[in-house]
Every structure is written in structure tokens, then in C-alpha cells.
C-alpha positions as CSV (number, residue, x, y, z in Angstrom):
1,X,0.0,0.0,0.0
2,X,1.1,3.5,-0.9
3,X,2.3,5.7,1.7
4,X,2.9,9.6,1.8
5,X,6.1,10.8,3.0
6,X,6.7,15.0,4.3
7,X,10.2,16.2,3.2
8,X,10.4,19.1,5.4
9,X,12.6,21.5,3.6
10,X,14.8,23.2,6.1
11,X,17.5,25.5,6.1
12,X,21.9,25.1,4.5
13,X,22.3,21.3,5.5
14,X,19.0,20.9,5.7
15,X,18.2,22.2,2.4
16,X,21.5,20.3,0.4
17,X,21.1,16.6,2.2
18,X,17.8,16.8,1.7
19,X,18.0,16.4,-1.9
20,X,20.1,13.5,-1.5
21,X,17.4,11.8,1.1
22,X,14.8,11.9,-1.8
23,X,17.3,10.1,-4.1
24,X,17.6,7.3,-2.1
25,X,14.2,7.1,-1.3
26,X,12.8,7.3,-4.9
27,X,15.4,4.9,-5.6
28,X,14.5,2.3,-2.9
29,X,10.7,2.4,-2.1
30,X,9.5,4.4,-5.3
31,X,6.2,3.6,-4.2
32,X,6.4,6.2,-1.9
33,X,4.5,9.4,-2.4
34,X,7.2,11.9,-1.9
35,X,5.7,15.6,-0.9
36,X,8.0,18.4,0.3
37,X,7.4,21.2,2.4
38,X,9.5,24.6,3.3
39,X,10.3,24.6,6.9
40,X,13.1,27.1,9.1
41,X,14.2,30.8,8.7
42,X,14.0,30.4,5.1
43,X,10.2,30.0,5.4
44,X,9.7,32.2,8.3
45,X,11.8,34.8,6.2
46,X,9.4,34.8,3.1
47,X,6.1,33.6,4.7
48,X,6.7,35.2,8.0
49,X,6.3,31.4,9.7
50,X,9.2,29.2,10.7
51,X,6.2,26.7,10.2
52,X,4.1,27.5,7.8
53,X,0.5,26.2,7.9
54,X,0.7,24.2,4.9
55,X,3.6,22.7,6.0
56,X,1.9,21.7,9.2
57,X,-1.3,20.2,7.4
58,X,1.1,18.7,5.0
59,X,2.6,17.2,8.0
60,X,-0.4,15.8,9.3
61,X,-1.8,14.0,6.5
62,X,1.5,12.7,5.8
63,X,2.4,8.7,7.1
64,X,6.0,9.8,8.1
65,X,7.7,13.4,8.4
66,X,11.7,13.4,7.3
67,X,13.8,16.6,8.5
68,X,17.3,17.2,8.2
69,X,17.7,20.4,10.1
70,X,17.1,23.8,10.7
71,X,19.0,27.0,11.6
72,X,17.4,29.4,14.6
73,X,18.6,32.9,14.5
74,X,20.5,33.4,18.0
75,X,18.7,37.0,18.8
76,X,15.5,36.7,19.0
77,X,13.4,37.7,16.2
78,X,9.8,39.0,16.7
79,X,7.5,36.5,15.7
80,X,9.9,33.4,15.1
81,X,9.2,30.4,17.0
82,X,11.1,27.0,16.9
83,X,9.0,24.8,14.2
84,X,11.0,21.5,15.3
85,X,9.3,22.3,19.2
86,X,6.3,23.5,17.4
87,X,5.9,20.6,15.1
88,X,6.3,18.3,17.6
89,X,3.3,19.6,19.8
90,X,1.3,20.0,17.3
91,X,1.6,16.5,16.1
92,X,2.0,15.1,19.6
93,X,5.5,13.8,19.0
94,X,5.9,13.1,22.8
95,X,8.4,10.3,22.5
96,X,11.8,11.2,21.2
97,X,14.1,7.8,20.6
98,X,17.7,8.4,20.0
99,X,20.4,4.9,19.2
100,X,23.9,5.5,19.7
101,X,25.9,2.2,18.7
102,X,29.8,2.1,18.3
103,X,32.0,2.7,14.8
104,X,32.6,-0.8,13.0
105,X,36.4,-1.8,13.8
106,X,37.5,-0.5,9.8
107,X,36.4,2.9,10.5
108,X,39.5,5.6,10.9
109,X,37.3,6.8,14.0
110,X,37.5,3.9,15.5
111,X,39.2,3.6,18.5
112,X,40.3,0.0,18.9
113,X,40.3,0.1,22.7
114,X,37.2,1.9,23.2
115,X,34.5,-0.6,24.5
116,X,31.2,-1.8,22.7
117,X,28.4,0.9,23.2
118,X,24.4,-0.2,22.0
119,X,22.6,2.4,24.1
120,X,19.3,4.7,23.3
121,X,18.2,7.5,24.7
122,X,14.3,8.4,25.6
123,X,13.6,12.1,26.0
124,X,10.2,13.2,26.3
125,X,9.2,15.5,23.8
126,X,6.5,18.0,24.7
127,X,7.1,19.5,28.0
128,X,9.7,20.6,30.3
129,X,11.5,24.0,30.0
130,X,10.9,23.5,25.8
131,X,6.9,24.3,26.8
132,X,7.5,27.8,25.1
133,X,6.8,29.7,28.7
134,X,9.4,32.4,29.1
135,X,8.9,36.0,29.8
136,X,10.8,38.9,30.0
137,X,10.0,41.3,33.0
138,X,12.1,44.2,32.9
139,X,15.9,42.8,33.3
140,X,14.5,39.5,34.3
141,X,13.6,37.3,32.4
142,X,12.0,33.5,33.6
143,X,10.8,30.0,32.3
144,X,8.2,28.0,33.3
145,X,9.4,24.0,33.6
146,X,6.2,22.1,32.8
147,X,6.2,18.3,33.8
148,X,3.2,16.6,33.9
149,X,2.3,13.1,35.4
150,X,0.6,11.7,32.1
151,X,3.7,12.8,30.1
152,X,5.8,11.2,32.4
153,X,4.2,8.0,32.7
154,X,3.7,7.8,28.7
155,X,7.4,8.1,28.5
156,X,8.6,5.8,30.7
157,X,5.9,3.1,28.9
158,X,7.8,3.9,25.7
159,X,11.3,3.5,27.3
160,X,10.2,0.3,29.2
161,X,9.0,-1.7,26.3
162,X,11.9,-0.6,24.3
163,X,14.4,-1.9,26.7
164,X,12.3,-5.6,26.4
165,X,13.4,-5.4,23.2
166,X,16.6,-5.1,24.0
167,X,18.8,-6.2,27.4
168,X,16.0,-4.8,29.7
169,X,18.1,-2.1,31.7
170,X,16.5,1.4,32.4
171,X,17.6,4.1,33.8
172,X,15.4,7.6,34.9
173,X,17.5,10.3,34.7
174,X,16.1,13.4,36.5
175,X,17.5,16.1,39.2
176,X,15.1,15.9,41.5
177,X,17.5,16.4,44.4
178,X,17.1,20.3,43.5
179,X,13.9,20.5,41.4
180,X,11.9,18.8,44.0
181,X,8.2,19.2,42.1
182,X,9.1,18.8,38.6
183,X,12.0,16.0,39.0
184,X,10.3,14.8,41.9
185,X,7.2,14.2,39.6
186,X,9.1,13.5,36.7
187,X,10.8,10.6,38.7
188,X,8.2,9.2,40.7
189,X,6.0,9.0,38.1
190,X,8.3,7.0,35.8
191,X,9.3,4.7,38.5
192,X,6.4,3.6,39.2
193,X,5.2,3.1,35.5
194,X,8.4,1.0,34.8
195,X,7.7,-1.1,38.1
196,X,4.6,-2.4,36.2
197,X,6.8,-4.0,33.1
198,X,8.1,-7.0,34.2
199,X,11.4,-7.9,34.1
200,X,13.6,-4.4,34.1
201,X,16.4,-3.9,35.8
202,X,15.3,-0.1,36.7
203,X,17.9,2.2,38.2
204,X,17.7,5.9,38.7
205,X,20.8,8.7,38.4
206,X,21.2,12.0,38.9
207,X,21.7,14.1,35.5
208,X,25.3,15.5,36.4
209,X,26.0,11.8,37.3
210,X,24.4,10.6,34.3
211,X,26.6,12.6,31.9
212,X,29.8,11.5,33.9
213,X,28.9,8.2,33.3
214,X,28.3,8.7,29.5
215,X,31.4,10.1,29.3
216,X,33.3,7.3,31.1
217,X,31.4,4.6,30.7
218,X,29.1,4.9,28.1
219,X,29.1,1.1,27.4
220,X,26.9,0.2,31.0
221,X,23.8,1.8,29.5
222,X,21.1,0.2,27.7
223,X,17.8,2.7,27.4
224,X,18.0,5.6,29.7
225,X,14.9,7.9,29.8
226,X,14.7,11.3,31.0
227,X,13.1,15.1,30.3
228,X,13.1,17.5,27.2
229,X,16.2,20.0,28.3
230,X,18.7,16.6,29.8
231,X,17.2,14.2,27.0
232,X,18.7,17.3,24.4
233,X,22.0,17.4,26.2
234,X,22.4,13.6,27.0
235,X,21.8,12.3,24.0
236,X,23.9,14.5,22.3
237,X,26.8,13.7,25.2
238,X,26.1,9.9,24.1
239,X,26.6,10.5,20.3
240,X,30.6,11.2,21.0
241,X,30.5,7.4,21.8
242,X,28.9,6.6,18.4
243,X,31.6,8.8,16.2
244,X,30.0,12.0,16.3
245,X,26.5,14.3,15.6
246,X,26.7,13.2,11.8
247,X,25.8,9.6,12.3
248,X,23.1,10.1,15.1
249,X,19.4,9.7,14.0
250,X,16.2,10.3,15.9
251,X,12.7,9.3,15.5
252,X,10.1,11.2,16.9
253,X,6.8,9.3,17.5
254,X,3.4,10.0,18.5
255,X,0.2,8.0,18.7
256,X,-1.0,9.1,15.6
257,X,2.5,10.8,13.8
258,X,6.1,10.3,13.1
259,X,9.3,12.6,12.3
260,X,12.5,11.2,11.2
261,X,15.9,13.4,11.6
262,X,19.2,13.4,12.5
263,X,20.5,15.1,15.4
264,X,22.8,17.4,13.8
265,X,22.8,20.9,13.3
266,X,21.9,23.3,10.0
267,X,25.7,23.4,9.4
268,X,25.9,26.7,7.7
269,X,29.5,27.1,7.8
270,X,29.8,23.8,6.1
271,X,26.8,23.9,3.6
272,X,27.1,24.0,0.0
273,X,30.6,22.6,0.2
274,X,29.7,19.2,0.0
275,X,31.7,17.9,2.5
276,X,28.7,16.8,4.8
277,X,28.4,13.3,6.5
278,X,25.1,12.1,4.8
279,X,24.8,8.9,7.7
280,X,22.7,10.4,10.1
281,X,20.4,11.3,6.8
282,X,20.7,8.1,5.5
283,X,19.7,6.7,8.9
284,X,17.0,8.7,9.5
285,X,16.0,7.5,6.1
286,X,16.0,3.8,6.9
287,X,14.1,5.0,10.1
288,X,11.6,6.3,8.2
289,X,11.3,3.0,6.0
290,X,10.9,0.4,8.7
291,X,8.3,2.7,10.4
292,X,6.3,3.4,6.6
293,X,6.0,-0.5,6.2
294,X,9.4,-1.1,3.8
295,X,11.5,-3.1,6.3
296,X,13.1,-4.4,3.3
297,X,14.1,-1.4,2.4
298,X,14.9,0.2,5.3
299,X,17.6,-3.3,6.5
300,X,19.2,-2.8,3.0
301,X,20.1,0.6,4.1
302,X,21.2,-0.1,7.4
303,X,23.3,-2.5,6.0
304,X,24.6,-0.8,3.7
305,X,25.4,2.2,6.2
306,X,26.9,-0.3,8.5
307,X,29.4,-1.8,5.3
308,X,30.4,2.0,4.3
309,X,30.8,3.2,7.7
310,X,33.8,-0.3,7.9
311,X,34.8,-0.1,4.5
312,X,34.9,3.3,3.3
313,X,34.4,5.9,1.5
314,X,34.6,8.2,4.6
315,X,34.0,12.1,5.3
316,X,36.5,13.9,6.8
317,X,35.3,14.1,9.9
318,X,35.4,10.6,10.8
319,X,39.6,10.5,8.9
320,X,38.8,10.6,5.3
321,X,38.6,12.9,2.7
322,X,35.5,11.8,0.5
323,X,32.5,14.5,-0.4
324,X,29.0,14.0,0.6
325,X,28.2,12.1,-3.1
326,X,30.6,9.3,-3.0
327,X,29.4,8.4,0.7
328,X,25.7,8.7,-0.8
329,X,27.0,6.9,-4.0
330,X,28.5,4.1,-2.2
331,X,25.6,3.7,0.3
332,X,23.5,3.2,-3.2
333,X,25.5,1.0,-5.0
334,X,25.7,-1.1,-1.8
335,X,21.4,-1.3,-0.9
């Protein structure tokens, strides 16, 4: 059955490895029903919304949403908003699920004494200090943290049930040591949800501990689970272990949507140059497959990810010197 995929057009990076997402797509499920939408400070710049809302009812009549990135103007500029934040709570996009593994041994990266790391990150999505409350008052200027019980409890579900399907180790991240209400709610609630799923090993650190541990260790982690603002910061921490922000993919589910992306930036300085790592792309892609119904599709990319990521070609950021096309190119010819 056909299926209709959003390609959200975002800004520099998002805008060039876009183009190369739709290639491999057309070329590997050309059953798909390919629609793309203008999304960033491109749009908001000619259409006066960072999410237009086309793009947005695009996005909800679409199967599957695919993002690369977007650039955010440091000042702030009257009227933007953030359309990732704002996509996902419009669509609900409550759980955000982010895999780190390790660089195959052939990889440059690779650092042959580093330990094996398989570990995911599950940040919820909707809440916490990315609720959009802030306020200036005079030289002041304060954020509301919203946690909610229900958001907390959904989260933890998610988290639990993926860590069945993997070695069945949690761990709730929270501060609630100092932010007694919200971590304190945050924490309690998950606990007690993941005490219902049987057969977790559930433990619980504090976020300064946690990204320690990442840092150190990053290999005694299976699923760890945790708010918006640490789930951000964590699970970028964890992609060092993986070789770096341009292999890292993230899925961003709902009960009734889904956004694909990777985890890097808009990359202006870099755009146009074509010197991009296309892996978190192309993972996002595959991603996007599996969850569209194409799990054909979507292992022959992975695979083929995994094989170019051991055997070459490689971008220069993980030690070698090809362009953005002969990593896409050898992906290809690989599927």
C-alpha cells in the first residue's frame, strides 16, 4: 500500500542533504508518495512562519515526516518560534528515541580500545522547559518547567518496552534532588510506571552523574529515559560514543504521527561545500522505512550504512577525505 512521506525543507544542511534523502528514497521504495514542504528561517523569512500552515497540514496528513535540520537565529526575532518544538506539539510527538551504537572496527574513527556501546536515549518531547513559557519582565527574564504526570508515565511506557526489546536495563534520569516538584514528579511517576513492566532492571541517576557516566562509561547503558532539556543534552553527550552528531538519527513518535531526523545541526559554515556526512540522513532514512511498512528497504540501508561506515568511502570528519556524493554513491550501490 502507498504511503505519503513529508520532506520538510529546512535551512543550508537541511536544504543540500535533503536532496540527497529523496534520491535514495525514490530509488529504494519508489512507491512512496514523496511531498516536500519549506520549513526554518527560510520560510519564516518569506512567509513570515518558521512553520508555515501548509507545511503543518502537509505534516499531518502525511504517514511519516523526514527533517534534516534547521538554523534558529540566535537574537530573537519577533515573531519566530522554533517549528521542530512547534511541530512536535502540534503532532504530539511526545516520544523522542535516539540509538547510539559504536563505529565498526574499519572505521578511521575507531578507537580500537574503546569498548562496545548499544545504548538509546528516551527524551520526552512536549514538555519541560521547551513548553514555550518564558517571559521577560524588565531585566528578568523566567521560564516556566512544565512536567506533567501523564507525560511522564507515557514516557517511561515507551522506554520500558523498548528496553524488552533489547537487554532490559532502564535508567530515569532526573535532578530531582534540586527540582523537587518537577523531577520529583518526573521521577516518581516514571518509576512507578516502569515497576509495572516486568522484568527491568530499573535504576535511577542524577543528570550531572548521568553525563559523567556517558562520558566514562558509556558502554553500561542500555535505554536511559529522562526530560526534554537533559534528553537534548544527553543524548547528544552519548553520540561522541557513536563517532560523532553526523551519524546520530532520531525518531520522533506520536500515537498518531512520526518525524524522522538526525541530530545534527543546519551546518551553515559547512553547507554548500559538499563535505557533509550524509549517515545520520541516510539513517534517519532507513528509520523512516521500517516505520512506513518497507522493512526491506529500510535493512538494505542499514546495512549498507553499516558496510560504508567499515569499508569506506569516509568524510573527513570521521579520517577521510570523501564529499558528501561518493558516501551517498557508495551507500547506493551497496542497498
Amino acid at each position: 500500500m502507498s504511503a505519503q512521506v513529508c520532506l520538510l525543507r529546512g535551512d543550508d544542511l537541511g536544504e543540500e542533504l535533503l536532496v540527497h534523502a529523496r534520491e535514495l528514497l525514490g530509488a529504494l521504495a519508489p512507491d512512496l508518495e514523496l511531498v516536500e514542504m519549506p520549513l526554518g528561517l527560510g520560510a519564516f523569512e518569506s512567509t513570515g512562519r518558521a512553520l508555515p500552515e501548509a507545511t503543518l497540514e502537509a505534516a499531518r496528513g502525511a504517514d511519516a515526516c523526514l527533517l534534516v535540520a534547521v538554523r534558529s537565529p540566535l537574537e530573537p526575532r519577533p515573531g519566530y518560534r522554533s517549528p521542530v518544538v512547534e511541530l512536535r506539539r502540534e503532532l504530539d510527538l511526545f516520544a523522542n528515541l535516539r540509538p547510539v551504537q559504536s563505529l565498526p572496527p574499519g572505521c578511521p574513527a575507531a578507537r580500537p580500545e574503546a569498548p562496545e556501546v548499544d545504548l538509546l536515549v528516551v527524551r520526552e518531547n512536549t514538555e519541560g522547559l521547551y513548553a514555550g513559557r518564558e517571559r521577560r519582565e524588565g531585566g528578568r527574564a523566567i521560564a516556566e518547567r512544565v512536567v506533567t504526570e501523564a507525560a511522564s508515565r507515557r514516557i517511561a511506557r515507551v522506554a520500558g518496552e523498548a528496553a524488552r526489546a533489547r537487554r532490559s536495563r532502564v535508567c530515569v534520569v532526573h535532578k530531582s534532588n534540586v527540582l523537587r516538584e518537577t523531577c520529583g514528579l518526573f521521577r516518581s511517576a516514571a518509576l512507578e510506571e516502569l515497576g509495572r513492566i516486568e522484568g527491568l532492571e530499573v535504576e535511577e541517576l542524577l543528570v550531572d552523574h548521568a553525563a559523567y557516566r556517558l562520558a566514562a562509561e558509556p558502554e553500561r547503558f542500555d535505554v536511559l529515559v529522562t526530560t526534554n532539556l537533559f534528553g537534548d543534552i544527553l543524548s547528544d553527550l552519548s553520540a561522541h560514543a557513536g563517532g560523532g552528531l553526523g551519524l546520530v538519527a532520531s525518531a520522533n513518535l506520536g500515537d498518531e504521527a512520526a518525524l524522522f531526523e538526525p541530530v545534527h545541526g543546519a551546518g551553515p559554515d559547512i553547507a554548500g561545500k559538499g563535505i557533509a556526512n550524509p549517515v545520520a540522513t541516510l539513517r534517519a532514512c532507513a528509520s523512516l522505512l521500517e516505520h512506513v511498512g518497507r522493512a526491506d528497504a529500510a535493512a538494505r540501508v542499514a546495512r549498507a550504512v553499516e558496510r560504508t561506515l567499515a569499508e569506506g568511502p569516509w568524510t573527513r570528519d570521521l579520517g577521510g577525505s570523501a564529499g558528501t556524493v561518493e558516501v551517498l554513491e557508495a551507500v547506493l550501490a551497496r542497498a
